[in-house]
C-alpha positions as CSV (number, residue, x, y, z in Angstrom):
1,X,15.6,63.3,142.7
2,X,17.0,66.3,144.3
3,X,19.2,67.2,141.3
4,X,16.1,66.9,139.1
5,X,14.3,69.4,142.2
6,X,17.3,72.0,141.8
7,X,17.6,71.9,138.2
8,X,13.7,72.9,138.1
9,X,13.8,75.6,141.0
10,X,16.7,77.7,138.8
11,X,15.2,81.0,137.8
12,X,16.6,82.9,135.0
13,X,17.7,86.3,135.2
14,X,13.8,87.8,134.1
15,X,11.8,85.2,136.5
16,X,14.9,86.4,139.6
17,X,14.0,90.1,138.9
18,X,10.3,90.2,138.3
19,X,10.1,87.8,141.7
20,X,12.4,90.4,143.3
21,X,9.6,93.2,142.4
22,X,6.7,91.6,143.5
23,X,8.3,90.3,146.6
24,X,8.2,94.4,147.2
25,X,5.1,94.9,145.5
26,X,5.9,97.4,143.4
27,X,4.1,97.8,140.0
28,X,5.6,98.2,136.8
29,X,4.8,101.9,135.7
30,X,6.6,102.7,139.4
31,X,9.7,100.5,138.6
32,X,9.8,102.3,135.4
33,X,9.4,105.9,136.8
34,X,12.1,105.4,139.2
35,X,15.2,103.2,136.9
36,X,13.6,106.1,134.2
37,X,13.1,103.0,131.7
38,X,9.6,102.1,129.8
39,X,7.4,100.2,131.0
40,X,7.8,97.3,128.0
41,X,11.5,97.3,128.1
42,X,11.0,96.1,131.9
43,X,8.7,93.4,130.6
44,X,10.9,92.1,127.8
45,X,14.2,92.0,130.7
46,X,11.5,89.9,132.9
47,X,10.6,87.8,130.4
48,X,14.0,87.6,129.1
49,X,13.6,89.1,125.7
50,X,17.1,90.3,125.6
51,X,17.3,90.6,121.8
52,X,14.1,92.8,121.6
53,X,15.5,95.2,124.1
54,X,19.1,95.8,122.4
55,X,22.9,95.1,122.7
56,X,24.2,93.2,125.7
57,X,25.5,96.1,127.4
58,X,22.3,97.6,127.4
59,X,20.8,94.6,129.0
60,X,23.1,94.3,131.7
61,X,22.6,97.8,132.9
62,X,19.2,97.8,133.5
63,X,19.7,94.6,135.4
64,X,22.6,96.3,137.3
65,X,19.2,99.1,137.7
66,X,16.7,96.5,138.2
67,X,19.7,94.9,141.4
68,X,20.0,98.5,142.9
69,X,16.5,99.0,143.1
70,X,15.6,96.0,145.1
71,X,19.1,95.5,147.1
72,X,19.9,92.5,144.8
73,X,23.6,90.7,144.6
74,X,24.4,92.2,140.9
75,X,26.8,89.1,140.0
76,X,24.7,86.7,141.2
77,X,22.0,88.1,139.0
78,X,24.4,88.6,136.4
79,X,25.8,85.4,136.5
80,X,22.4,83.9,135.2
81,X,22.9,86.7,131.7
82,X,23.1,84.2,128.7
83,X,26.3,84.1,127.2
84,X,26.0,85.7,123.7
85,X,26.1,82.9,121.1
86,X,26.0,85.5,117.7
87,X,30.0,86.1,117.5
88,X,30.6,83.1,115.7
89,X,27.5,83.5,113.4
90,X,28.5,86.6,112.8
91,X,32.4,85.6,112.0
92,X,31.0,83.5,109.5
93,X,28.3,85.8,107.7
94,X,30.8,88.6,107.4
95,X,33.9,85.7,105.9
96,X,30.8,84.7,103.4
97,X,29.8,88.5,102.2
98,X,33.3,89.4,101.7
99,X,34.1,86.1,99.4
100,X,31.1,87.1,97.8
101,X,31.9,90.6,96.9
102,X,35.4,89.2,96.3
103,X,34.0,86.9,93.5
104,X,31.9,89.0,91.9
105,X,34.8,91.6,91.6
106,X,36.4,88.9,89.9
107,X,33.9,88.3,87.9
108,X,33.7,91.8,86.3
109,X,37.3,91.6,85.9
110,X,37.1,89.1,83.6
111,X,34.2,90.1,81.9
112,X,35.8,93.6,81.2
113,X,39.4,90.9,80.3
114,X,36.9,89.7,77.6
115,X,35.7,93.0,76.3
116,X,38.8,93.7,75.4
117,X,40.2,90.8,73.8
118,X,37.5,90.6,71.8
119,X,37.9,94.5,70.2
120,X,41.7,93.2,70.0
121,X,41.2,90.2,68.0
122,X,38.9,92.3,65.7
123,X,40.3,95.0,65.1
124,X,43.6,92.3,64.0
125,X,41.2,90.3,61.3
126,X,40.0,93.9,59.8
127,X,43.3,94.9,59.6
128,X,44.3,91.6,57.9
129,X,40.8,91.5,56.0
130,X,41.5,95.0,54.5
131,X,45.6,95.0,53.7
132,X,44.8,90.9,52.4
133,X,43.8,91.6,48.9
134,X,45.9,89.8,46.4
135,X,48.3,91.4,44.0
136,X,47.3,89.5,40.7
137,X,45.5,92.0,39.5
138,X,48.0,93.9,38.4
139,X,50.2,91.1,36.7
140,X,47.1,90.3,35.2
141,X,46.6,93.7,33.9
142,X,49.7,93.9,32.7
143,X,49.7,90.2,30.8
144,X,47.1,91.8,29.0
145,X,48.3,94.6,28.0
146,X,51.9,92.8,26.1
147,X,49.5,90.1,24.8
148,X,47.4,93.0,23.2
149,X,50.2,95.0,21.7
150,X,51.8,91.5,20.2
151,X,48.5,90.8,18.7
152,X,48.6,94.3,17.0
153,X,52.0,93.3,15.8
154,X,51.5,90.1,14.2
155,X,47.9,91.6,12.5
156,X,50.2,94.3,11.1
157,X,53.2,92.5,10.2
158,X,50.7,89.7,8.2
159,X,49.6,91.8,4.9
160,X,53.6,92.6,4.7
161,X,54.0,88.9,4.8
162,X,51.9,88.2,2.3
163,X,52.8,90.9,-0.2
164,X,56.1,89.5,0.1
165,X,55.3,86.0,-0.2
166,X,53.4,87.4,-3.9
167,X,56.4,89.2,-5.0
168,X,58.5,86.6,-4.4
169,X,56.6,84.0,-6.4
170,X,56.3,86.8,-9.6
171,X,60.3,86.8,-9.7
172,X,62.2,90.0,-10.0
173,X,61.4,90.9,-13.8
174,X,58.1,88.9,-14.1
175,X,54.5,90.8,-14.0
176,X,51.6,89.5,-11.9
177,X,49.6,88.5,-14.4
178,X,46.5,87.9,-12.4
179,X,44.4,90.8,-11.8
180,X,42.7,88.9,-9.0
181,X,46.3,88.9,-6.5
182,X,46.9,92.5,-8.3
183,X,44.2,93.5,-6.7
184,X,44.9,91.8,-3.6
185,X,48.2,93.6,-4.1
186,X,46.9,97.0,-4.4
187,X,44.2,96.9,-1.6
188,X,47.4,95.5,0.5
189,X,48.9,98.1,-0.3
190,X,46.3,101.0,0.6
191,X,45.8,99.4,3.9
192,X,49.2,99.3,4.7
193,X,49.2,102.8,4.2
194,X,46.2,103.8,5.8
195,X,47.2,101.8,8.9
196,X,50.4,103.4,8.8
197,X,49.5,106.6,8.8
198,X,46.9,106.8,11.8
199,X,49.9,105.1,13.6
200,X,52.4,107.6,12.8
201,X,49.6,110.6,13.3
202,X,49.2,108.7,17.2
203,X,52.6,108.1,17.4
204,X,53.6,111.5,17.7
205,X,51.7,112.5,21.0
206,X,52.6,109.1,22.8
207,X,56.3,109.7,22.0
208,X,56.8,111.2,25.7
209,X,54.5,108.6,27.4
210,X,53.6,111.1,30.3
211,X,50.5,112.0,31.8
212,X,49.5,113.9,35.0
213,X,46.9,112.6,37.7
214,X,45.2,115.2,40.1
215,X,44.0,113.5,43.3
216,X,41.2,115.6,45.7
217,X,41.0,113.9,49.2
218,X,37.6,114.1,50.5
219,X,38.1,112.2,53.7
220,X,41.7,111.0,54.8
221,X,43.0,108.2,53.2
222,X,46.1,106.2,52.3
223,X,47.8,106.2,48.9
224,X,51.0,104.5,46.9
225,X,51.7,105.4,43.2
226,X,54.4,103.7,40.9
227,X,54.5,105.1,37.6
228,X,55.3,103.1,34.1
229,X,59.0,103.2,35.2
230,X,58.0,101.8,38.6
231,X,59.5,104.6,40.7
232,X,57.3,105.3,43.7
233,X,56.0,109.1,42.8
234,X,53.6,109.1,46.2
235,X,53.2,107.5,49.4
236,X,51.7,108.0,52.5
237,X,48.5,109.3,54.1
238,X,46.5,112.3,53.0
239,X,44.9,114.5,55.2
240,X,41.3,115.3,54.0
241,X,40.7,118.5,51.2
242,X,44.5,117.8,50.5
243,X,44.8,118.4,46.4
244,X,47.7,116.4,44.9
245,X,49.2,116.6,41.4
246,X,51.5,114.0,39.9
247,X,53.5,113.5,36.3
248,X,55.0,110.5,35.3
249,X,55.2,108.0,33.1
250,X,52.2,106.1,32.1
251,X,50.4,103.8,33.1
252,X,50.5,104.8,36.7
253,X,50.2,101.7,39.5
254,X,48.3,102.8,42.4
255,X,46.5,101.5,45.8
256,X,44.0,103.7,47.6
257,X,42.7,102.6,50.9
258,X,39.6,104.9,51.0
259,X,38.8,105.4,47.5
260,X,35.4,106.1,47.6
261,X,36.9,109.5,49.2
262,X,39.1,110.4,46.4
263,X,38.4,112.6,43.1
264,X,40.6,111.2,40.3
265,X,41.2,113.0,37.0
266,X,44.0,112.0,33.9
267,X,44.9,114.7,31.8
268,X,42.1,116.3,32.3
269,X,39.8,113.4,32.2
270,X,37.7,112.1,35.4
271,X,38.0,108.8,36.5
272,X,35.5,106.3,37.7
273,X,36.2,104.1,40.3
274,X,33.0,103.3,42.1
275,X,32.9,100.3,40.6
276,X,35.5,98.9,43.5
277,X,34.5,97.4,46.4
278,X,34.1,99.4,49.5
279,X,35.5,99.1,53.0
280,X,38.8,97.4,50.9
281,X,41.4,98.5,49.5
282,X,41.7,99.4,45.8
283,X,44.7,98.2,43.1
284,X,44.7,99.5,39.8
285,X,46.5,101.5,36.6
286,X,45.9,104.5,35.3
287,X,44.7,105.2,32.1
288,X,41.8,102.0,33.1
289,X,42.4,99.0,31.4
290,X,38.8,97.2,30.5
């Protein structure tokens, strides 16, 4: 019973002072003039509002104030301060904010990681996309070509065949008798010349086999030529408003990796080739092969 008595008689440090003051009946506003404090912090230290008043060192001075002014024993008064319980709590909050910044630091790390992987990776596949274009088109374009010219030959070489085959059915000192294979003979043998004249006339200018490209850059692109002997006559990139002019032997094998940017022209002649795709790059001879 008497521990129960003396654990209900202790004061805290607000009821000790306010019990000090009006023990010596003094009023509030007085206190208050004389320690030079307001009259609600002195309420909030008696009614032990410590948090509302400020930091703990604040508090215990104007108890230290409050002990002076009424001949008080300062530690004893003291003694009954609450110990602060917010270091801990604030230990923690601050270990929590700086894991927090900490992760989201990494987080932009990574995002920016991914950013730039990404432009890596695509910048790789347009590379690959653009220098991928197969390079069948020109063994096509040249299979064509020899099957054409054989077909020429064997279409020429046939009415020689036949005249032959005529002739040597007649026998050297026999007469064709029958005017319908003289006639075949003879309209043979005006065909034969009138093909081989045209092909002596167009002979004549193709002897050399040369012909001379003129290339106007627009925009800056990338070029390699080959001409019909397969030495490489240009190679490299072109700045743009740059005017090149080649001769060589025909046809001429060329890639272009802007050419939508470039003005052609052969001997003369302009050369359409807006019929490639754009955004690729573009393989093909010169003269045009339909």
């Amino acid at each position: 019973m008497n521990d129960e008595n003396t654990e209900s008689t202790t004061l805290t440090l607000g009821q000790t002072l306010k019990s000090s003051r009006e023990q010596a009946n003094v009023s509030l506003e007085e206190l208050a003039k004389n320690l030079k404090l307001s009259v609600l912090q002195l309420q909030r230290l008696e009614n032990d509002e410590h948090q509302l008043i400020g930091p703990a060192t604040f508090v215990k001075g104007y108890a230290k104030s409050y002990c002076r002014a009424f001949n008080l024993d300062t530690a004893a008064v003291l003694a009954l301060f609450p110990e602060p319980q917010e270091t801990v709590k604030k230990t923690n909050m601050q270990s929590f904010s700086r894991r927090t910044e900490k992760e989201a630091h990494d987080s932009r790390l990574m995002l920016v990681s991914y950013v730039i992987l990404a432009i890596v990776i695509g910048s790789s596949a347009l590379w690959w996309w653009q220098n991928s274009t197969p390079l069948d088109e020109q063994v096509v374009t040249q299979s064509l070509n020899s099957f054409a010219k054989e077909t020429v030959a064997v279409a020429q070489a046939e009415p020689d065949v036949a005249s032959n085959s005529l002739l040597e059915q007649a026998g050297p000192d026999e007469s064709i008798d029958d005017p319908t294979a003289a006639q075949i003979m003879e309209q043979q043998a005006d065909t034969t010349e009138l093909d081989v004249a045209p092909s002596e006339a167009s002979s004549e200018p193709q002897n050399d086999g040369l012909g001379t490209i003129v290339m106007h850059f627009n925009e800056e692109s990338w070029v390699e030529i080959h001409d019909g002997k397969g030495d490489k006559v240009a190679f490299g990139v072109k700045k743009a408003g740059y005017d090149m002019t080649l001769s060589g032997h025909l046809p001429f094998s060329i890639v272009l990796g802007k050419h939508q940017a470039v003005d052609i022209t052969l001997d003369g002649e302009k050369i359409d080739i807006s019929s490639f795709p754009k955004n690729r790059l573009a393989k093909f001879n010169l003269p045009l092969t339909e």
